[in-house]
N, C-alpha and C positions, 0 to 999 in steps of 0.2 A: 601504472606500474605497481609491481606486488609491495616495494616498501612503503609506497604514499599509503596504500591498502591499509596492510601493518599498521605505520605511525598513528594513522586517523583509527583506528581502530583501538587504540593503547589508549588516545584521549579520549575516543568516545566513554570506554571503560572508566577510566581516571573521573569523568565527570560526569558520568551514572555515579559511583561513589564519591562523591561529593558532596552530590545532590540530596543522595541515601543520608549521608550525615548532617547536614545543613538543617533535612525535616525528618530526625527519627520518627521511626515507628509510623511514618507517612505510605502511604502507596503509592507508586507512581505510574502514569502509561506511558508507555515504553516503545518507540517507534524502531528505525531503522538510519542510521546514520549517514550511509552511503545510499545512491540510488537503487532500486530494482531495473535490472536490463532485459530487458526481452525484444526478442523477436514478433512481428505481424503476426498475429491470431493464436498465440501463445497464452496456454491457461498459466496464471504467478499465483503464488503466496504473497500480498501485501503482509511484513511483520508487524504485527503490534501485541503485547502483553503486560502485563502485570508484576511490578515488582514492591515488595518481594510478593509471593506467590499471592492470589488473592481471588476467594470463587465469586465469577459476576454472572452467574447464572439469573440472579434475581434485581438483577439493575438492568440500563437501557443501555445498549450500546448502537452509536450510531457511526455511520461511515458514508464520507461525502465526498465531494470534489471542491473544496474551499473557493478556487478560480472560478467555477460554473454555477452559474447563478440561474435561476430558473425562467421560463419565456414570458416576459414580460406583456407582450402582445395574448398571453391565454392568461383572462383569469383564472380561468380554475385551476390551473396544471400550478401548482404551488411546492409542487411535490419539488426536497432539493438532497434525498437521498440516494445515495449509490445501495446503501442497504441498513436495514433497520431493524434491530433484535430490542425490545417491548416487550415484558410480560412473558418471560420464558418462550415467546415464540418470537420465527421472523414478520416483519407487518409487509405482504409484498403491495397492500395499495398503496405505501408510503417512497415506494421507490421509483425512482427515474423508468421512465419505458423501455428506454436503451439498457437498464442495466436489470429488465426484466427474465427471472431464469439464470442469470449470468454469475451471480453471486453467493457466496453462502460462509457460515462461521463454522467453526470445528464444534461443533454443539457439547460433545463430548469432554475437549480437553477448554470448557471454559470455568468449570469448577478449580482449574489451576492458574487463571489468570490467560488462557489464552485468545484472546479477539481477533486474531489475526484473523484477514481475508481472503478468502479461494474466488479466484475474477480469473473468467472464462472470455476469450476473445478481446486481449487484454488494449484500454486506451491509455494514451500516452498523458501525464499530467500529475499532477499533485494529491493525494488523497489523504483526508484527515479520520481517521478513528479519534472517539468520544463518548466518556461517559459523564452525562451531565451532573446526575447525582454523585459520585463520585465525591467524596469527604475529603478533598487533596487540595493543594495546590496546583499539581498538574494533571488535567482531567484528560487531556489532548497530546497526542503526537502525529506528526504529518509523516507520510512517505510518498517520497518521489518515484515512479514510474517513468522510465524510459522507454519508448518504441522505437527501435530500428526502422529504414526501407528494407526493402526485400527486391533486389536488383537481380535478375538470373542472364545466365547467358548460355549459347548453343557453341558448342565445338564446331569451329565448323570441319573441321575435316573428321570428325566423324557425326555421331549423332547424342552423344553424353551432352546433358546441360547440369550445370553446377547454379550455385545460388549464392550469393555473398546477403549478408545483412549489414548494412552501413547502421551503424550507429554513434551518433554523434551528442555529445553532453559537453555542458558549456559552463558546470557548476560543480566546483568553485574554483576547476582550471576546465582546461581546454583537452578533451578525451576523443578518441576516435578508435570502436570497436568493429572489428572485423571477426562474423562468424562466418565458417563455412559449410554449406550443406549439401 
């Protein structure tokens, strides 16, 4: 419902500044309060940045999947990055295979604090942006990702097929989104 939006939205604010006062002159990273919704093979923005503004062009920012831990059955494959920006560049042997290609930062708008994530062929699940170096107390915010199904159906009396996307989220009530396509 647009007001829970609203409300949750007023606190999320209310306790960003808080937090802001709590550790002046601190930096913090900065996630997304509510979920990302998307649809089956939908390219998202993961949000994450920097407040107040702050260029991290020359630290490491890293971005994971906190839940997904790496295959224990292959030694080598240790790798437990969704994507990894090192040394003013991305490191793509550090990343997951699946999120090979799929991934990338705003390179441009990170002298302003911006990390946020461009994910191509989007999975459903929790992701953490991370700068370890980072001189903060908060070095880390999570954002959740939702994926819908994707259920189609044919008319039958004519030949038009329509497409709903079910989406369901269970945190921190009980939601159910209907897209039409």
């Amino acid at each position: 419902p647009k007001s829970f939006c609203s409300i949750t939205q007023i606190v999320w604010l209310v306790f960003i500044e808080l937090i802001s006062h709590m550790f002046p002159g601190e930096v913090l990273v900065i996630g997304s309060n509510l979920p990302i919704i998307a649809a089956p093979g939908d390219d998202v923005i993961l949000p994450c940045h920097l407040e107040p503004m702050f260029n991290v062009q020359g630290l490491t920012v890293e971005w994971s999947k906190p839940d997904m831990k790496p295959d224990p059955s292959d030694r080598l494959s240790r790798v437990e990055y969704v994507h990894l920006y090192r040394d003013r560049k991305e490191v793509p042997d550090m990343k997951m295979a699946s999120y090979f290609r799929r991934t990338e930062l705003f390179m441009d708008d990170m002298k302003h604090g911006n990390i946020s994530l461009n994910v191509s062929e989007v999975d459903n699940g929790r992701y953490r942006c991370f700068i370890p170096k980072l001189q903060s107390t908060v070095k880390a915010a999570v954002v959740e990702l939702v994926v819908g199904e994707k259920i189609c159906f044919v008319d039958v009396c004519g030949s038009k097929q329509f497409c709903v996307f079910f989406l369901y989220h269970y945190k921190p009530s009980v939601s159910f989104y209907l897209i039409f396509s």
